[in-house]
Structures are given as C-alpha cells and as structure tokens.
LUMMIDO-971751 format. One record per residue (C-alpha): residue in three letters; y, x, z. Coordinates in steps of 0.1 Angstrom, whole numbers, padded with zeros to 4 digits, always signed. Layout:
residues N
ALAYXZ ...
END
This chain:
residues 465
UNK-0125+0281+0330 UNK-0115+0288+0368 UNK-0075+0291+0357 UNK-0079+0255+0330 UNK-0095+0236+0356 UNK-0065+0239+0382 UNK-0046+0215+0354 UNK-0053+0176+0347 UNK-0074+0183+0316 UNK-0079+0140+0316 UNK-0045+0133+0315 UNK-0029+0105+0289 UNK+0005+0096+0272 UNK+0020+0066+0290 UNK+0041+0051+0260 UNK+0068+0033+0282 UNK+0076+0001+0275 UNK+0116+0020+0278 UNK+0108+0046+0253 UNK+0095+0016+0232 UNK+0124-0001+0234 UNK+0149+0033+0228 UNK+0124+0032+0194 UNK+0129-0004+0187 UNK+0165+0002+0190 UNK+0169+0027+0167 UNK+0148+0005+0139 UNK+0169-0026+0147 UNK+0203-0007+0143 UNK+0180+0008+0114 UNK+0177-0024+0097 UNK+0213-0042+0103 UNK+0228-0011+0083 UNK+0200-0020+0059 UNK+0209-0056+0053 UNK+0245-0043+0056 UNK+0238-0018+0026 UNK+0219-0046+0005 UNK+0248-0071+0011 UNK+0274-0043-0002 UNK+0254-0033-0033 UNK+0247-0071-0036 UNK+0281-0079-0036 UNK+0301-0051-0050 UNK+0281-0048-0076 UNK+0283-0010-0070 UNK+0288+0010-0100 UNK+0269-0018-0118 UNK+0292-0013-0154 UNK+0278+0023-0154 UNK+0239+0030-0168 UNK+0215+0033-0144 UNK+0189+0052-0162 UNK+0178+0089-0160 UNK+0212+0105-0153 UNK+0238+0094-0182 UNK+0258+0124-0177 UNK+0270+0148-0210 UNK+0251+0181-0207 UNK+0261+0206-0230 UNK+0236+0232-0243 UNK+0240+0266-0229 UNK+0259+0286-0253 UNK+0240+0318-0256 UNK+0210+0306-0269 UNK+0226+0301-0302 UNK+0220+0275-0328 UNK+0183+0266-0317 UNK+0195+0262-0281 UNK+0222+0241-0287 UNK+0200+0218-0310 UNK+0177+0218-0290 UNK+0204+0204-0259 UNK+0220+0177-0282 UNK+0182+0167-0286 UNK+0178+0168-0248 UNK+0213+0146-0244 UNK+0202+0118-0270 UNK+0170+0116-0252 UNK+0190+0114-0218 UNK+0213+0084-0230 UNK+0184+0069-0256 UNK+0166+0067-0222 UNK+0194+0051-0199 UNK+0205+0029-0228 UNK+0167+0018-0227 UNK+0166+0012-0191 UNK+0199-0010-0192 UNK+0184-0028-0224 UNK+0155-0040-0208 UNK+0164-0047-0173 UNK+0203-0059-0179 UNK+0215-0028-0162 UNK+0219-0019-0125 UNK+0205-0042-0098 UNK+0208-0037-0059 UNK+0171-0040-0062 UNK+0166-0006-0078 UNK+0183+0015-0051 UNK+0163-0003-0026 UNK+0130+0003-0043 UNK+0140+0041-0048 UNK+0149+0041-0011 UNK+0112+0028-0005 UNK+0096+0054-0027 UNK+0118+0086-0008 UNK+0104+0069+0027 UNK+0073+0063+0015 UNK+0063+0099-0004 UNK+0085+0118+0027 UNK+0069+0101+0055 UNK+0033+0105+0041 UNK+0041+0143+0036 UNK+0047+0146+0072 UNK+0018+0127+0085 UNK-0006+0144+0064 UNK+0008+0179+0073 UNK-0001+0169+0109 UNK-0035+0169+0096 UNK-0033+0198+0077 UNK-0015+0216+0107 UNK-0047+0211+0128 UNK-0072+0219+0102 UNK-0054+0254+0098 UNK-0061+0255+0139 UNK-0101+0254+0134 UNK-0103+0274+0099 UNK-0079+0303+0114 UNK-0097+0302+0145 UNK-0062+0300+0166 UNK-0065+0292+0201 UNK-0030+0293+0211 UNK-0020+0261+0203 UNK-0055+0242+0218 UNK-0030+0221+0242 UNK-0011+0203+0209 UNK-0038+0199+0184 UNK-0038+0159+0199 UNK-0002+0164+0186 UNK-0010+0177+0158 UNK-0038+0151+0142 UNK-0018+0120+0159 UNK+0007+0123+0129 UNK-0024+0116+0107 UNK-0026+0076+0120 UNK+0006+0070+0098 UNK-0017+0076+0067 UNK-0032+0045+0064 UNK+0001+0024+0062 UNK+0013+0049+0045 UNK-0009+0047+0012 UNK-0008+0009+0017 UNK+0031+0009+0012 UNK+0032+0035-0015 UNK+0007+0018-0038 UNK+0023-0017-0033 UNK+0059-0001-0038 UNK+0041+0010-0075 UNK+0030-0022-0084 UNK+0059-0041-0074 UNK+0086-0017-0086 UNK+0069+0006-0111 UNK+0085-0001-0134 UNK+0121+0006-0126 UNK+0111+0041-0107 UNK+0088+0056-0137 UNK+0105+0055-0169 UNK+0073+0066-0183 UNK+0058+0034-0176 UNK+0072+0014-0206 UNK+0051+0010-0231 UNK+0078+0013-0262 UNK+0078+0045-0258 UNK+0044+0052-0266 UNK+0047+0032-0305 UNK+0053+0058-0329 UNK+0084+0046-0353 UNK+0098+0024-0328 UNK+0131+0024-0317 UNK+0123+0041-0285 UNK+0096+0059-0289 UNK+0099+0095-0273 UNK+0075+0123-0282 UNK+0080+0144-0252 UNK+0067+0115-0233 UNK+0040+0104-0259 UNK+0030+0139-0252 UNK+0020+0132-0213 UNK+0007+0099-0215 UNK-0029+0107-0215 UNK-0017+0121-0179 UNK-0009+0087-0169 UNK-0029+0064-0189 UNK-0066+0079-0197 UNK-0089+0069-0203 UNK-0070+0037-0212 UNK-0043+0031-0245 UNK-0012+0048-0235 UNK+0016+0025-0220 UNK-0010+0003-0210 UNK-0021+0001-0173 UNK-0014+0035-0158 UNK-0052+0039-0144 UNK-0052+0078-0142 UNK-0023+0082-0124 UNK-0032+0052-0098 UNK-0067+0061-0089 UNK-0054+0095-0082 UNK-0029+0082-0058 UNK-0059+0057-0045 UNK-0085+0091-0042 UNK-0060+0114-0028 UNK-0050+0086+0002 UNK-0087+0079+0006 UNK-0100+0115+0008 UNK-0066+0126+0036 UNK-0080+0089+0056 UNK-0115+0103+0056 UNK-0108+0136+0070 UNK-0082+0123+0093 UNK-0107+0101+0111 UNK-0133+0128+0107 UNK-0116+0155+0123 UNK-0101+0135+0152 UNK-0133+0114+0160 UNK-0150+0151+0159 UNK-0128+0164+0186 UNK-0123+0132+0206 UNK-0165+0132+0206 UNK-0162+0171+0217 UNK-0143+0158+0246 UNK-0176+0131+0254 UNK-0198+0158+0248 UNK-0187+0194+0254 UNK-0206+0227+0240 UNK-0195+0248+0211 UNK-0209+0228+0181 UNK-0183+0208+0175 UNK-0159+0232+0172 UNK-0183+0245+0146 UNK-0185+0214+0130 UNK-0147+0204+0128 UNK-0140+0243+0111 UNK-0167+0235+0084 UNK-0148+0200+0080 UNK-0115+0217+0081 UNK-0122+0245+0056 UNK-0135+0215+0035 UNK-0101+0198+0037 UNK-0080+0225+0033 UNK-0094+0228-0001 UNK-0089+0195-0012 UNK-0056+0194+0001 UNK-0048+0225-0022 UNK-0052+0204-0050 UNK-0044+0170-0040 UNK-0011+0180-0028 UNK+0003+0198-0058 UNK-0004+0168-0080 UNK+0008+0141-0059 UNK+0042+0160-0056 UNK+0038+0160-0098 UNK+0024+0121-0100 UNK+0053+0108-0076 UNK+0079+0129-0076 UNK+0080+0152-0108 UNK+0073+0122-0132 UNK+0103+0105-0124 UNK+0120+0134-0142 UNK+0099+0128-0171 UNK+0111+0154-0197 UNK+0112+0180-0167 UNK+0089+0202-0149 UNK+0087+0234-0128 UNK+0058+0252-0125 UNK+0059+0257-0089 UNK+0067+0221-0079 UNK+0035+0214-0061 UNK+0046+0248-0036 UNK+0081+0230-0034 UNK+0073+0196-0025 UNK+0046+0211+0003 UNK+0074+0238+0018 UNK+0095+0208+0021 UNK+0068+0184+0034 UNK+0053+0212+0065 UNK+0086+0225+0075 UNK+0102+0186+0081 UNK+0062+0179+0098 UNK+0060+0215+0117 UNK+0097+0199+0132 UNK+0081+0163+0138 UNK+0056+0182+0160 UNK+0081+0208+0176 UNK+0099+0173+0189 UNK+0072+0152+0201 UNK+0057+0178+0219 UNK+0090+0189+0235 UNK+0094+0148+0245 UNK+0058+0149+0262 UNK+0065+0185+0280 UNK+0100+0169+0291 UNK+0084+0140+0302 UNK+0058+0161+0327 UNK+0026+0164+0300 UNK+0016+0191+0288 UNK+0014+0218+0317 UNK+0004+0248+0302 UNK+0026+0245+0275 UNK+0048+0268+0282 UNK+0080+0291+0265 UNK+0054+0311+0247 UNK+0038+0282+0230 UNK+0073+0266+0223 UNK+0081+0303+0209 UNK+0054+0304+0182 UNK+0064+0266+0174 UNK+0102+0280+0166 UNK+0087+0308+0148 UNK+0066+0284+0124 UNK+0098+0262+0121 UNK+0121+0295+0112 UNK+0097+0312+0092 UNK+0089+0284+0067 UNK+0128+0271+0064 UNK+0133+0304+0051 UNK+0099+0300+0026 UNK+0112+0269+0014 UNK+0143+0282+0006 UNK+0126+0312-0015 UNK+0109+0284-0035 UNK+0140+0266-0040 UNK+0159+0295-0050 UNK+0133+0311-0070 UNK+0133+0275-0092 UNK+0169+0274-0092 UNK+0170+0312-0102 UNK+0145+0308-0127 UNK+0158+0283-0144 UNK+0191+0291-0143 UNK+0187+0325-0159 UNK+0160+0314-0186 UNK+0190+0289-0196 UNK+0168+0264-0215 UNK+0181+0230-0219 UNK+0148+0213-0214 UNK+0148+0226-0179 UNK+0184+0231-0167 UNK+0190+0197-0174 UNK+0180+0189-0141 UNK+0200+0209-0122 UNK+0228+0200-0146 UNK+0225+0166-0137 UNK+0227+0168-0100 UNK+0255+0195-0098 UNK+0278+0177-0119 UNK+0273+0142-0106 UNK+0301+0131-0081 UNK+0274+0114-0065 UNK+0250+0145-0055 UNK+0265+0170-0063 UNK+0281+0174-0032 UNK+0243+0171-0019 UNK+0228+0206-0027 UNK+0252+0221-0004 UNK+0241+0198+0026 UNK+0204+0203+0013 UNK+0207+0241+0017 UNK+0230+0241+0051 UNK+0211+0218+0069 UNK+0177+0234+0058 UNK+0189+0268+0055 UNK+0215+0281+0071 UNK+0220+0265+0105 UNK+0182+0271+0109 UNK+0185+0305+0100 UNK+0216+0307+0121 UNK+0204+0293+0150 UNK+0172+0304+0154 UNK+0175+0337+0146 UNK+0170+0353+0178 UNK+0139+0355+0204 UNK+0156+0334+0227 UNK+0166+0312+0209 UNK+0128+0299+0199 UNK+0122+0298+0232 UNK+0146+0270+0246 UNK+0144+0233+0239 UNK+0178+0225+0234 UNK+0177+0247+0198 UNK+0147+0239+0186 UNK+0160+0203+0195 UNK+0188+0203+0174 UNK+0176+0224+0145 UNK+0142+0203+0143 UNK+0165+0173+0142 UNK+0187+0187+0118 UNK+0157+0203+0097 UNK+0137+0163+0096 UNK+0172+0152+0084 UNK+0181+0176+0058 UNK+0144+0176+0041 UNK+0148+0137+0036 UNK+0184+0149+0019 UNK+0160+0168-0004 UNK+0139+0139-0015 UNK+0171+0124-0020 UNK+0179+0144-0047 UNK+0144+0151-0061 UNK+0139+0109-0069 UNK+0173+0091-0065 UNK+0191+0107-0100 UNK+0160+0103-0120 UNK+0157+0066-0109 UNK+0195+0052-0105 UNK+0215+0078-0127 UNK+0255+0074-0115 UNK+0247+0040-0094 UNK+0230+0065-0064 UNK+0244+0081-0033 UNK+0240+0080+0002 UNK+0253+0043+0020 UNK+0241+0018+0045 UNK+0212+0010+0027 UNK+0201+0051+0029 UNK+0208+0053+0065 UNK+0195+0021+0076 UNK+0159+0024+0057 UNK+0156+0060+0071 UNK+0161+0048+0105 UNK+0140+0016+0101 UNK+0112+0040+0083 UNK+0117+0069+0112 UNK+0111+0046+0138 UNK+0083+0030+0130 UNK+0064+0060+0120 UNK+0073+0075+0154 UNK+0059+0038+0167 UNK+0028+0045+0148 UNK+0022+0082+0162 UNK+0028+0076+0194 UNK+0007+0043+0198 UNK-0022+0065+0184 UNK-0015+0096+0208 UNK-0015+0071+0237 UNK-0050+0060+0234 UNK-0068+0086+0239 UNK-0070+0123+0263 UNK-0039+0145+0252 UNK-0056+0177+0259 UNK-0086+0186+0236 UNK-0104+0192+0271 UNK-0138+0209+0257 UNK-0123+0231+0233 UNK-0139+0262+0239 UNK-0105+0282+0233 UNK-0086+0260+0260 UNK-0085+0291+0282 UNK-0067+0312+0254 UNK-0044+0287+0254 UNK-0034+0293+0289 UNK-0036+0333+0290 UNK-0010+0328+0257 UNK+0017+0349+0260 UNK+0042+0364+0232 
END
C-alpha cells in the first residue's frame, strides 16, 4: 500500500458548528412554513366542503370494453364515492389534521427508503466485490443511522393516524350486509389482519412493518460495527465476514422491500395494485439515496476530505445516478403503459384519478421532468458526470422530484380533492430534510471516514474510467 499510505487514512469529518447552523436554518425556515401551512388549512378551511376520501372524482369506464367493462367501472365509481362518502361520514369530513398526517407518512416512508438504500448501497460493495468506491462506503452506511428514528416515527404515525391514512382500517367494511361493507376489501383483509378477526387490530400488517425495521437495524449496526472493527483490527477476514453478512441482507431486503412499498404505500389505494410496485417504489427509493450520497460526498470532497476521490469516482457516481433515473422511468412507463393499454377500470382508476385532478394532475409532468428529463438532459455526456456543479444540481433536482413522486403515490388516496402542494408540503420536507441530514452527518462524524483496512483501498486509488 506504498501509494494509500502517502494519504491521511485516519482522517475524520469535523461537523462545524457553521454547517450546523446552515442545517438548523434550513429546518427552522422548514418549520415556520410548516406552522404557516397548518394555520392556512386551519383557517381557510381549505377545500373542506369537498370529500376527502379516496379520490371523489367521476371516472367513466373505458368504452371499448363493452357492456362488462363499463359495469364493471360504474361498480368501481360507487365504490370510489361509497368510500369518500364513508370517510366524510365518520370523521365529519376534511380536517387540517389529515394533510398533515399524510405529509408525515410521505416523510416518513421517503426518508426511510433513502437511509436504508445507504445500507443496501454498501452491501452491494462487499457482495460484488467492487473496490472502486472503498473511499465512500463510510458514506454509504452513515445514511443507515436515520433507521432507527425512522421506524420509531413511522409506527407512531400508524397508531396515531391510521386511521385516516388506511381506508382499509375500518372495520365496517369487513360486516357482510352492512351498509359499507366492500368485498374487494373483505377480500385482502386476511393481509392485514391474520391471524386476528378482520377489522380488528391490524397485527399482520404491523409486525411486518416492526420485523422489516428490526431486521434493516440489525444489519445496519452489523455491517458498520464489522468494518469500523476491520479498521481496529486489519487482515482480510473481515472483509470476508461483512460479504457473508451482506449477501445475507441483500436477500432479505429483496423481499422486505417489495412488501413494505405494498403495506405502506399500495394499501392506501386499496382497490388498486400493480404487479411491479415493489420494483417502483425501490427505483424511486435508490435513485433519490444514490443522489443523497452523490451530495454528501461532493460536500466532504469540497470541504478537503476525501483525497483520492477523484473525477473518476465522481464519474461512476453520475453514472449510477443517470443510469437508474432512466430505470425508474422504464418502471413507470411500463405501469403506466400497461395499464393504460389493458384499459381495465379496476386499474386505470388510478391513473384516472391523478390526471384529472386539478390538484395533481399538473404533478406527473413535474414527476417525469424533474426525474427524467433534466437528468437525462444533463447528464448525458462523459463530462458532464465528471464535474460537481451537474451532478450538484441534478442530484438536487433528482432528491426533489422523487419526494414529488411519493406525493402522488399517498396524497390522492388519503385527502382526495383537499391535497396539493402548500406551506405545509414545503415546510415538513424541509423540517424532515434537515434533520435527517443532522442525523447522517452526526453519525459520519464519529468515527474514521476512510474504511482504512479494506484490503481493496489500493484499487480505489489506481481507479480510473
């Protein structure tokens, strides 16, 4: 390791008590336009006359499915207004409350995606046997100390306000002959509710939540006190050791991953589903965390860390970032095509919905620019990848845009008409944002920022692209 050696292998992030403050900033302006947005909804009353159940708009049945079709759409249309008709009956309509519990749940389920990508991102290190990006897998895993709060906030957020995010969660439904029972529904509620009665307590679909934040804590702190020890301890085996733990993750995070993004995301949409979900919800979750990383480690290089990251690393960074804004967009297009051409009211309801609303329609456009095309646009050339001030602003734009996505996937099923984007939206994203980036940073700060033992350390430094 002649070459390695000539760099400070022992170095650590200072977090500055200025950068501290430039964070603390940006949460305090966070939560003024929070309070701000809680005072106008409080207020105004915002859309308050109109339902604010599961989207309330009239969606016709596609034409050229004939009688069936159409049936089955003026089915899919009672069901729609029986449902927000329900969810005004029992909760005396719309209440400034609900949008800021649905703003919780888009924080809490977006947030969580990135910090366990960060994870995930340095388990895919040890299984693949990379050794280019050795100097940022401290990057990488710091994302992973958000977890903890993380699952904390998202099961509180269930028991507190469960109820008006999860129509599935009243228990009329489930009595067959009653006024609002819903068979569709009745159908899935051993999902929910087994091994208990359904419409009871939901004890399926909360120990999965509770197992899935439990298992992505253990590896966390398995993996990072494995390479932090590795740093004590030097030789080879625990490299060996944090591959076996990794390919071990990876596996779980297979499955955990596509039915979280069903149990919090898809569920609100209770009538819907899309086969390849799971795929969407983690395209959406590693590009926005492969962006996280692209920006912190472009703030610690900036700031002097970091020497042998150089334009080559930041290229393969820009690469990862280009190449999966483009897969997420396949996945979104191929649902969108999918459905669209199959034409069957059960499942273009949902696009229906959002394209028609005044409130989000407008939405899928920004969804698909911002995650689409200006990365595509920008970051289409070799140069490109290779200088900060791109990958600045698309990474930014990209972190942005993907929270525009959970937007759309939980605010229509959740507030119907009474959504959109306001004060309260931009202040809780801010507030959220920076106290994540508080979190990540306090972690990366205690401990070496170069995994100083790896045995591929030396790769990293001969890296070149």
């Amino acid at each position: 390791m002649a070459h390695v050696t000539n760099f400070n292998l022992d170095q650590k992030f200072d977090f500055t008590a200025a950068l501290k403050k430039s964070i603390m900033l940006m949460g305090g302006i966070g939560a003024i336009l929070l309070v701000i947005g809680i005072f106008t909804s409080m207020g105004g009353g915002e859309h308050g006359h109109e339902a604010a159940g599961h989207g309330t708009e009239h969606v016709e049945a596609p034409a050229d499915h004939g009688d069936h079709a159409a049936e089955a759409g003026h089915a899919e249309e009672s069901d729609h207004h029986a449902e927000a008709a329900h969810e005004d009956e029992g909760h005396g309509g719309y209440h400034w409350s609900k949008r800021f519990f649905a703003n919780l749940w888009i924080n809490n389920v977006y947030f969580a995606g990135i910090a366990i990508i960060g994870v995930f991102f340095f388990a895919i290190q040890y299984a693949a046997q990379a050794g280019w990006a050795t100097a940022i897998l401290r990057v990488m895993i710091s994302f992973g100390n958000w977890l903890p709060f993380a699952a904390i906030l998202m099961i509180v957020t269930y028991f507190i306000a469960g109820h008006d995010l999860f129509h599935w969660t009243h228990h009329d439904l489930f009595v067959e002959g009653g006024a609002h029972y819903d068979k569709i529904i009745d159908g899935k509620g051993g999902f929910f509710y087994w091994p208990l009665a359904k419409g009871s307590f939901p004890i399926f679909w909360v120990a999965r939540m509770v197992i899935f934040f439990g298992l992505w804590i253990f590896f966390f702190n398995k993996l990072k006190n494995l390479s932090f020890q590795e740093d004590l301890n030097g030789g080879t085996s625990y490299w060996y050791n944090i591959r076996k733990w990794s390919a071990i993750f990876l596996v779980i995070f297979a499955v955990s991953s596509s039915i979280s993004a069903w149990d919090w995301v898809m569920s609100i949409d209770t009538h819907w589903f899309s086969t390849l979900f799971g795929w969407y919800v983690f395209a959406s979750w590693f590009v926005a965390g492969l962006s996280s990383i692209t920006l912190v480690t472009i703030m610690l290089k900036e700031r002097g860390y970091l020497e042998m990251f150089n334009e080559n690393h930041l290229h393969d960074l820009g690469k990862f970032v280009f190449g999966f804004s483009i897969f997420w967009t396949y996945l979104w297009f191929s649902q969108f095509l999918l459905i669209y051409y199959a034409n069957i009211p059960e499942e273009s309801v949902y696009f229906i919905e959002r394209l028609s609303s005044d409130k989000y329609g407008a939405f899928i456009f920004v969804n698909l620019i911002m995650n689409f095309v200006l990365p595509f646009l920008v970051l289409m050339t070799r140069d490109a990848k290779r200088h900060t001030i791109f990958l600045k602003v698309v990474c930014t734009l990209i972190i942005i845009g993907h929270w525009v996505d959970f937007f759309l996937m939980v605010q229509p099923g959740t507030l119907g008409h009474n959504g959109g984007v306001g004060f309260m939206e931009i202040g809780m994203f801010m507030l959220y944002g920076s106290v994540v980036i508080m979190v990540v940073l306090t972690g990366l700060s205690k401990k070496n920022l170069i995994a100083k033992n790896h045995p591929m350390l030396e790769e990293t430094y001969h890296h070149h692209i």
